[in-house]
C-alpha positions in Angstrom: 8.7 -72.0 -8.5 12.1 -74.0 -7.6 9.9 -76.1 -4.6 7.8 -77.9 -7.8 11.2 -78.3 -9.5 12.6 -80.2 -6.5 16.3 -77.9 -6.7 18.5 -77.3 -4.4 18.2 -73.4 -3.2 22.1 -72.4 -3.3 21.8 -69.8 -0.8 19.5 -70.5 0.8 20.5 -73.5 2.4 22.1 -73.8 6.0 25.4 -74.8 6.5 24.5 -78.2 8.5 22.7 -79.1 6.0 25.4 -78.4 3.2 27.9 -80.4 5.1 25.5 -83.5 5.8 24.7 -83.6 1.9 28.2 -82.5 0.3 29.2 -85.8 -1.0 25.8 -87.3 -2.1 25.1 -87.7 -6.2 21.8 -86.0 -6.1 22.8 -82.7 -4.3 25.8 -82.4 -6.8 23.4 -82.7 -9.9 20.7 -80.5 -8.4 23.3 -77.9 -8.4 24.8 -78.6 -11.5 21.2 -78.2 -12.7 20.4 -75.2 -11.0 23.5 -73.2 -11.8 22.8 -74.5 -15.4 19.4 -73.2 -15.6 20.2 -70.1 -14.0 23.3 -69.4 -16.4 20.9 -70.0 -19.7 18.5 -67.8 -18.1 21.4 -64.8 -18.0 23.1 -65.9 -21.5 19.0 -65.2 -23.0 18.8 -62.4 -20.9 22.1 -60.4 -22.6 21.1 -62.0 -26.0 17.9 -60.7 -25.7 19.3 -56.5 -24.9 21.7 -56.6 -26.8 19.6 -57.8 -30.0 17.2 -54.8 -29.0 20.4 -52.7 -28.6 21.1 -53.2 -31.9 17.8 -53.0 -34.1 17.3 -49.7 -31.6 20.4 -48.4 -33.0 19.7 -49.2 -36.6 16.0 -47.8 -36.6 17.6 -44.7 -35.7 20.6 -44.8 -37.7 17.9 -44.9 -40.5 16.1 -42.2 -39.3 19.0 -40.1 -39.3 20.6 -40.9 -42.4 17.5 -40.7 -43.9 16.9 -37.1 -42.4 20.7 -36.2 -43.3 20.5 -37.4 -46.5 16.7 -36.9 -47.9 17.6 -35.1 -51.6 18.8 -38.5 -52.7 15.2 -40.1 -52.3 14.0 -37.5 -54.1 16.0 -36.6 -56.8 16.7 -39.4 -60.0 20.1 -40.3 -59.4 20.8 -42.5 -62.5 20.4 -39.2 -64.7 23.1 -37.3 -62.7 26.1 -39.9 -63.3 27.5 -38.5 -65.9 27.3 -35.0 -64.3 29.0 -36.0 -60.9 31.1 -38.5 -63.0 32.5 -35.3 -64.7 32.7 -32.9 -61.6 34.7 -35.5 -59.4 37.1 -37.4 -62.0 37.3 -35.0 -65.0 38.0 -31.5 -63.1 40.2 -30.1 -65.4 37.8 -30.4 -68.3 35.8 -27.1 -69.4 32.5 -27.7 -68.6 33.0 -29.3 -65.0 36.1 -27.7 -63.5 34.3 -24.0 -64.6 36.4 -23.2 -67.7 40.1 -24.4 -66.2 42.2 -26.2 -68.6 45.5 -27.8 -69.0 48.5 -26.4 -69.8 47.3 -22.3 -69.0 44.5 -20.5 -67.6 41.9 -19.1 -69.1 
């Protein structure tokens, strides 16, 4: 609680009271203190979500990727680069482009 902390209550505080203590050193660096603690407090507080934010939106960017893209776990893909090597760069060969070939048709 602030009372044990011996801060000034911005706020809280009437206006007498403000006026009387406006130009002594200690009321200047209780507030100083108090707006510092309360600042950290927000900056951990926004940290804090938005670090949640983000490893909530990579578990389920896994999730979904994973459930998008599930054949690839599964299948051995070292053993099918030359296949898709030849279906994507070589198409006008005759075993990946399905018999076309340059220069005429089949």
């Amino acid at each position: 609680e602030t009372t044990t902390l011996d801060l000034v209550h911005l706020g809280r505080e009437p206006i007498s009271e403000i006026s009387r203590v406006w130009y002594s050193n200690n009321w200047g660096t209780d507030i100083l203190e108090w707006l510092s603690l309360w600042g950290m407090s927000f900056f951990l507080f926004v940290a804090d979500t938005g670090l949640w934010y983000q490893a909530g939106c990579t578990c389920l960017g896994v999730v979904f990727i994973v459930t998008r893209r599930h054949h690839f776990a599964l299948e051995h893909t070292a053993s099918k680069i030359p296949e898709r090597f030849s279906k994507k760069v070589f198409t006008f060969s005759a075993s990946a482009g399905g018999g076309r070939q340059r220069g005429g048709s089949k």
